[in-house]
C-alpha positions as semicolon CSV with decimal commas, in nm:
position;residue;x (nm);y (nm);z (nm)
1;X;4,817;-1,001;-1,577
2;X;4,769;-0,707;-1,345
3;X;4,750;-0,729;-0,974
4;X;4,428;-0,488;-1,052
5;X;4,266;-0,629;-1,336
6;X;4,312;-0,965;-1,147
7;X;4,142;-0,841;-0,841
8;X;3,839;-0,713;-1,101
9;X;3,837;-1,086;-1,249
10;X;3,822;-1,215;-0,914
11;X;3,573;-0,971;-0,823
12;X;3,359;-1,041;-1,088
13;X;3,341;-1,393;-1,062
14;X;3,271;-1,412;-0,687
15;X;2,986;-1,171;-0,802
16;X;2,869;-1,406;-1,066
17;X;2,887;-1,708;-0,797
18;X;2,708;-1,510;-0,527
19;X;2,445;-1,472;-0,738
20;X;2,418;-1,787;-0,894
21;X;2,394;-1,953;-0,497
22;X;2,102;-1,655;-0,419
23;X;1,916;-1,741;-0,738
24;X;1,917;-2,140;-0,686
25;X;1,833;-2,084;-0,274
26;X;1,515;-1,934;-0,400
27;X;1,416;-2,116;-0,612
28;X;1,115;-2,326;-0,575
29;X;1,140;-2,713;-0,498
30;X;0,982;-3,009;-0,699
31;X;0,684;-3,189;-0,471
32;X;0,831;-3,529;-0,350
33;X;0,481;-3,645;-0,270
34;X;0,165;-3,604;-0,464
35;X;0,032;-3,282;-0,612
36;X;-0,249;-3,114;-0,461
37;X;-0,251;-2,756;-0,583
38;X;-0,084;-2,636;-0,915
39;X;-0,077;-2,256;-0,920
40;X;-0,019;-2,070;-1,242
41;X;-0,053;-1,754;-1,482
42;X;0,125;-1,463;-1,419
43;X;0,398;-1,636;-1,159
44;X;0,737;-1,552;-1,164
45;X;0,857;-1,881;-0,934
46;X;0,766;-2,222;-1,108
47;X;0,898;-2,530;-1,063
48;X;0,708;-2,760;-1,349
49;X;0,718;-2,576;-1,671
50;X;0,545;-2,244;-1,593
51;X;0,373;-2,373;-1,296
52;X;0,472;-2,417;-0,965
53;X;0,324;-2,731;-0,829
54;X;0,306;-2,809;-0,442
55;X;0,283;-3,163;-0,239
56;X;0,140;-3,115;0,116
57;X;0,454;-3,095;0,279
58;X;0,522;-2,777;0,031
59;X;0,225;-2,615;0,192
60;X;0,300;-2,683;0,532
61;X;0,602;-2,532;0,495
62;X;0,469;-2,189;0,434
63;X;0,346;-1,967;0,731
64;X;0,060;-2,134;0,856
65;X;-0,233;-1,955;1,034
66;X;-0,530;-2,119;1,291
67;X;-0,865;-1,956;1,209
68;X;-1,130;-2,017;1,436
69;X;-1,467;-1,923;1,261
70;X;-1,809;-2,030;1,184
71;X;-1,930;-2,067;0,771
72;X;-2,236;-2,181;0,627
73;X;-2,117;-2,517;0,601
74;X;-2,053;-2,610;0,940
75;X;-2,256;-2,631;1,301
76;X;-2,108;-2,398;1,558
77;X;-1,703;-2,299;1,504
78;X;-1,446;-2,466;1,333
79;X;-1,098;-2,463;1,420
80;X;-0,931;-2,457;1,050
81;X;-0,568;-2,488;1,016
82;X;-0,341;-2,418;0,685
83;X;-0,106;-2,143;0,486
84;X;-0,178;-1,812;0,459
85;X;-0,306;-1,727;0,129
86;X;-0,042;-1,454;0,113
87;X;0,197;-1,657;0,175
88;X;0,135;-1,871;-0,117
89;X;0,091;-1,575;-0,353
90;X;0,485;-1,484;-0,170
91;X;0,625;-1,810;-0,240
92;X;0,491;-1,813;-0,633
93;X;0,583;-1,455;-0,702
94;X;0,216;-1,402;-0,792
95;X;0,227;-1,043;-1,013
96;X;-0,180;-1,078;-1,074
97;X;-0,465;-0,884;-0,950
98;X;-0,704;-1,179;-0,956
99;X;-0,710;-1,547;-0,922
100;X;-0,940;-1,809;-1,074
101;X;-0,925;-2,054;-0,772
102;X;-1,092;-2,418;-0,908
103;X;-1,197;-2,723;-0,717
104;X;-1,198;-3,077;-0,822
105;X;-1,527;-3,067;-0,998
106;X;-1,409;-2,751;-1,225
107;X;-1,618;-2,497;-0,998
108;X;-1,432;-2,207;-0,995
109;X;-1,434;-1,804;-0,854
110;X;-1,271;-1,514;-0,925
111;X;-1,083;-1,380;-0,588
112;X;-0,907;-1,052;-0,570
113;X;-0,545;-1,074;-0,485
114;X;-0,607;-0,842;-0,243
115;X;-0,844;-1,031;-0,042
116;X;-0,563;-1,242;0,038
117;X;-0,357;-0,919;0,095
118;X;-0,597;-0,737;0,337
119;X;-0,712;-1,045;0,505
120;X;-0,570;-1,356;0,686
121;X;-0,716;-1,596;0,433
122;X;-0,598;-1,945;0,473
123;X;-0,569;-2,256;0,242
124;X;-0,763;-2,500;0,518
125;X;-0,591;-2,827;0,512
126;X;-0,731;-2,944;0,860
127;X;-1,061;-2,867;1,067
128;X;-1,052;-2,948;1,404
129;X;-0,748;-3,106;1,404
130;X;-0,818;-3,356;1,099
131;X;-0,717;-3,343;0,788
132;X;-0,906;-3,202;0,510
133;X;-1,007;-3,524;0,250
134;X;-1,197;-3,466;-0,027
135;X;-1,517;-3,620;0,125
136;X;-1,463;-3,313;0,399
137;X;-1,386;-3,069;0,151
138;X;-1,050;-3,097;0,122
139;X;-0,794;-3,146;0,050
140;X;-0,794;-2,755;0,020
141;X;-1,048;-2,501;0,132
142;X;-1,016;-2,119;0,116
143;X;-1,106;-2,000;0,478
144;X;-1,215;-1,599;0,573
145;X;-1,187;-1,525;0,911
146;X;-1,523;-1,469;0,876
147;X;-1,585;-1,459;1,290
148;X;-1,313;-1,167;1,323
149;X;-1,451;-0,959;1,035
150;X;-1,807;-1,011;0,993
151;X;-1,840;-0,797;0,692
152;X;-1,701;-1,090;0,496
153;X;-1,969;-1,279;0,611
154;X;-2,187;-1,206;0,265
155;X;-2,271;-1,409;-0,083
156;X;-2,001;-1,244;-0,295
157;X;-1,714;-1,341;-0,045
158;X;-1,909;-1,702;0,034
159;X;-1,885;-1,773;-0,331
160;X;-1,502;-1,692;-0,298
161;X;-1,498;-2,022;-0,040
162;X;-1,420;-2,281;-0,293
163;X;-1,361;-2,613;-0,146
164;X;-1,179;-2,909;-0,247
165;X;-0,921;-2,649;-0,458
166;X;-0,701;-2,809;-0,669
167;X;-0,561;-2,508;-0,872
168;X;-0,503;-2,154;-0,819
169;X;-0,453;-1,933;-1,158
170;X;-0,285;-1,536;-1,123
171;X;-0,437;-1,338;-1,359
């Protein structure tokens, strides 16, 4: 064999291997704990079938954001804790403009993609330094900064505050 076609083997395959690391390093990791939030629909990262299913170690993994805000739920502010909903939509490869985001009891709402684009909307897993259980709305609630931009403070974004979210599907 040629000193040049063995240098375009060798080239080649280090190519092929290179790639083959970069693909598997980004590739999403199986929960080791229980399942709290199965995103999927138009996702390009999965990691069950053709979803990509997250424990809460996952999710606390992702950037995380505090948001200190008032809602109609709660007396006074509430310190809420939890990943950036862009973040998530990152980490999934979300191609979507919407998302159906549904709660334990099958209520659901359409959100734009872009709200989670344009604003820092979080995934609450704590308030006020506890975590989020289901009796407190948890163990996921979609949190506007709704103190920082009070425009979002109306009933078509409120009804885009699902608590106790248990999947999120890209449309």
């Amino acid at each position: 064999m040629s000193l040049y076609r063995s240098r375009a083997l060798l080239g080649g395959l280090l190519a092929f291997l290179l790639s083959s690391i970069g693909s598997q390093a980004l590739a999403l990791e199986a929960p080791t704990g229980p399942v709290i939030l199965v995103v999927s629909g138009d996702i390009t990262e999965t990691n069950v079938g053709d979803e990509a299913h997250f424990d809460s170690d996952m999710l606390q993994v992702l950037e995380q954001r505090e948001t200190v805000t008032g809602t109609p739920w709660h007396e006074g502010r509430v310190t809420f804790n939890g990943p950036l909903g862009r973040a998530l939509l990152e980490t999934v490869g979300a191609q979507g403009d919407t998302m159906k985001v549904v709660a334990l009891n099958d209520y659901s709402s359409e959100i734009p993609v872009a709200d989670f684009a344009q604003h820092d909307v979080i995934l609450a897993m704590s308030a006020d330094g506890r975590r989020l259980r289901v009796r407190d709305q948890g163990p996921l609630f979609v949190i506007y900064p709704f103190d920082e931009t009070p425009a979002l403070l109306n009933e078509e974004v409120i009804t885009r505050s699902v608590w106790q979210v248990k999947a999120i599907e890209i449309h």
